[in-house]
C-alpha positions in Angstrom: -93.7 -24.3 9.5 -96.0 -21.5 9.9 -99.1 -23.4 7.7 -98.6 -25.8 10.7 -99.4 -23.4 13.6 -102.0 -22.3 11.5 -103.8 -25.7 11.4 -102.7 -26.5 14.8 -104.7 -23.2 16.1 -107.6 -24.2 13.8 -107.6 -27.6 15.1 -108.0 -26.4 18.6 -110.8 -24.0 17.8 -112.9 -26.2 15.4 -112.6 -29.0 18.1 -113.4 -26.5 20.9 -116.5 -25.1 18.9 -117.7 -28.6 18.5 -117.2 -29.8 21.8 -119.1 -26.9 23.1 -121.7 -27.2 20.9 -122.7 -30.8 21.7 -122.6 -30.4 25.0 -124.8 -27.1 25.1 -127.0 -28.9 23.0 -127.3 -31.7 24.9 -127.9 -29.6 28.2 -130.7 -27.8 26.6 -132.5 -30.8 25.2 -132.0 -33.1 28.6 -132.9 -30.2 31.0 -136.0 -29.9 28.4 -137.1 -33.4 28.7 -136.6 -33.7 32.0 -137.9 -30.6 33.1 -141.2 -31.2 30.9 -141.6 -27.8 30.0 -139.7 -25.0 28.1 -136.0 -23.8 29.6 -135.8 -21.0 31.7 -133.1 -18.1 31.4 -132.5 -16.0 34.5 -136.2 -16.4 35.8 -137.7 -16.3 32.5 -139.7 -18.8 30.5 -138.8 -19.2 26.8 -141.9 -19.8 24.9 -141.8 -20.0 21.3 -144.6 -17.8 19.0 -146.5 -20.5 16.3 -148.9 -17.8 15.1 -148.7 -14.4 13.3 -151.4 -12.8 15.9 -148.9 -10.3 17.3 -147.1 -9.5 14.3 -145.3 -7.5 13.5 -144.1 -6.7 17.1 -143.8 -10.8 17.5 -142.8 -12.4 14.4 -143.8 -16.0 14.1 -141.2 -18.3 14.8 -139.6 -16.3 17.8 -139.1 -17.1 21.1 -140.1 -14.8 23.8 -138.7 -14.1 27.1 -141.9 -14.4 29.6 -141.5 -13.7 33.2 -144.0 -15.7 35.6 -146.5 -14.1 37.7 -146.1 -13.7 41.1 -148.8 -11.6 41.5 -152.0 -11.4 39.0 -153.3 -7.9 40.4 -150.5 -6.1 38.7 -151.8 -6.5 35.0 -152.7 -3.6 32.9 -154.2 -2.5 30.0 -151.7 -2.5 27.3 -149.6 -5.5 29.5 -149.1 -8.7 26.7 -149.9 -11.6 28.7 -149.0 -15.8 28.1 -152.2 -17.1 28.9 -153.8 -21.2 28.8 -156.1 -21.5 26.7 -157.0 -24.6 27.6 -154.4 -27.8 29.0 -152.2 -27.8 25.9 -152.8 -24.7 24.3 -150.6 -21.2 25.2 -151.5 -17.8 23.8 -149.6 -14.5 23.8 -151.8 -11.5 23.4 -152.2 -8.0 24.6 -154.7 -7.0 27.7 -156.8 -4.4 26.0 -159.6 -4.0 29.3 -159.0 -5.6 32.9 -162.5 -6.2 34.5 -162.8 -6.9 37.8 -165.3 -9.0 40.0 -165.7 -10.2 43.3 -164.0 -13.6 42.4 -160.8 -11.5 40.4 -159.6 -10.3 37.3 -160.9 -11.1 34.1 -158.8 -9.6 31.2 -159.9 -9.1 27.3 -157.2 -10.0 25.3 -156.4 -9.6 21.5 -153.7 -10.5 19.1 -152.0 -6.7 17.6 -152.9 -8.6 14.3 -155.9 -9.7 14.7 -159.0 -8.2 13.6 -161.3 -8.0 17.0 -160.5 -9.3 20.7 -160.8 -12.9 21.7 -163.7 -14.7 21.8 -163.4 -14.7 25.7 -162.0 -13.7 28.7 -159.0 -14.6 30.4 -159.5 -15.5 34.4 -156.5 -14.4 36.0 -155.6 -17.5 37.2 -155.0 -19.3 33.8 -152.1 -16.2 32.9 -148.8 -17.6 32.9 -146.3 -15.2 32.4 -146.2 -11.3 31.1 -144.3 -10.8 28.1 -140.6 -8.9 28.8 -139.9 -7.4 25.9 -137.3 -9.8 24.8 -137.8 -11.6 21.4 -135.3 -14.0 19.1 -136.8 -14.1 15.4 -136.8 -17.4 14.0 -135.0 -19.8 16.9 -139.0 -20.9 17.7 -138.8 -22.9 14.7 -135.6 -25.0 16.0 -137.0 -24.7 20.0 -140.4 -26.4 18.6 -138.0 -28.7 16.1 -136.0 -29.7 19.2 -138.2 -31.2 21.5 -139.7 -33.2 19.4 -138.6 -37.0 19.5 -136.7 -36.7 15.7 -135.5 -33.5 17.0 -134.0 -34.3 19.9 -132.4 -37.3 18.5 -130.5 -35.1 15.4 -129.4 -32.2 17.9 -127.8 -34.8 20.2 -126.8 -37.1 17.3 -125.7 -34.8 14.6 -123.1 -32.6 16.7 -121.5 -36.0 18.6 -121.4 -37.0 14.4 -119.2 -34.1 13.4 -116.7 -35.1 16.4 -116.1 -37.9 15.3 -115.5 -37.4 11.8 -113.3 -34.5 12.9 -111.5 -36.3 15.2 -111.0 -39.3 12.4 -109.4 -36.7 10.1 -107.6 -34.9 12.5 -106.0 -38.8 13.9 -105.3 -39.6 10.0 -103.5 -36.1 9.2 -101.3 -36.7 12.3 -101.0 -40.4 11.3 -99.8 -39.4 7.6 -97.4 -36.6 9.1 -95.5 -39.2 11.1 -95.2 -41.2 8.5 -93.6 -38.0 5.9 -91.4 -37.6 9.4 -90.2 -41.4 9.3 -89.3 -41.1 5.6 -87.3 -38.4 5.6 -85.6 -39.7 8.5 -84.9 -42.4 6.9 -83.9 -40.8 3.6 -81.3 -39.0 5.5 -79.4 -42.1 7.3 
């Protein structure tokens, strides 16, 4: 009687986990997708590192928490910027001199790995965010893995998947216990 509680209380939390699971997993990907960018956690932008130039501060494969700017003029030296590169290309790297000129700021940037700054300046109006502080080894890899079109498909498929074959064991345990429950009921008449 007691192995039953048991599995009873583990059939509630597996069920639970799993049910919680594909639907975070679903939110993320759809807000993703239909958002057309990267999700946002309380004002900040996740952005996921694909390059070793900050390490070891920024370990390749994190995410990073990035908030957006509301107001350029606040950089400084030291700050570590999201910056465009160019239309699809994002870099993270630290403001080593701020320049100013009559059209705004224009920052030197450089990667804490990396040998000498970039090749050239960043105007202020191609910086994105300024890095937080906050940083999630590894999850980049599944972020990046995620929003691609295989990606998206297994996070959404695979965890609706497990469900089912949970809830197809779970109906045939139940299934099979009614029937022990019949025969002994009708070994006692």
């Amino acid at each position: 009687m007691k192995s039953c509680k048991i599995w009873k209380w583990m059939n509630r939390i597996i069920t639970s986990v799993l049910m919680v699971l594909l639907v975070g997993v679903a939110v993320i990907v759809l807000s993703t997708k239909l958002s057309g960018s990267e999700p946002q956690v309380f004002g900040h932008q996740m952005k996921t590192v694909l390059s070793g130039s900050m390490e070891p501060g920024i370990q390749t494969g994190s995410i990073i928490a990035v908030k957006p700017l509301n107001d350029e003029n606040n950089l400084k030296k030291n700050d570590v910027i999201t910056f465009k590169e160019d239309a699809n290309t994002l870099i993270t790297h630290r403001i080593i001199e701020v320049t100013e000129t009559k059209n705004g700021s224009l920052y030197t940037t450089k990667g804490d790995n990396n040998e000498g700054p970039d090749r050239e300046q960043v105007l202020a109006d191609n910086v994105v965010g300024v890095y937080s502080g906050f940083t999630i080894p590894y999850v980049g890899y599944i972020v990046s893995f995620s929003q691609s079109p295989e990606g998206s498909a297994l996070l959404l498929i695979l965890p609706g998947a497990f469900l089912l074959g949970y809830s197809v064991i779970t109906i045939w345990r139940t299934l099979k216990q009614l029937d022990m429950k019949d025969e002994k009921h009708a070994d006692v008449k």
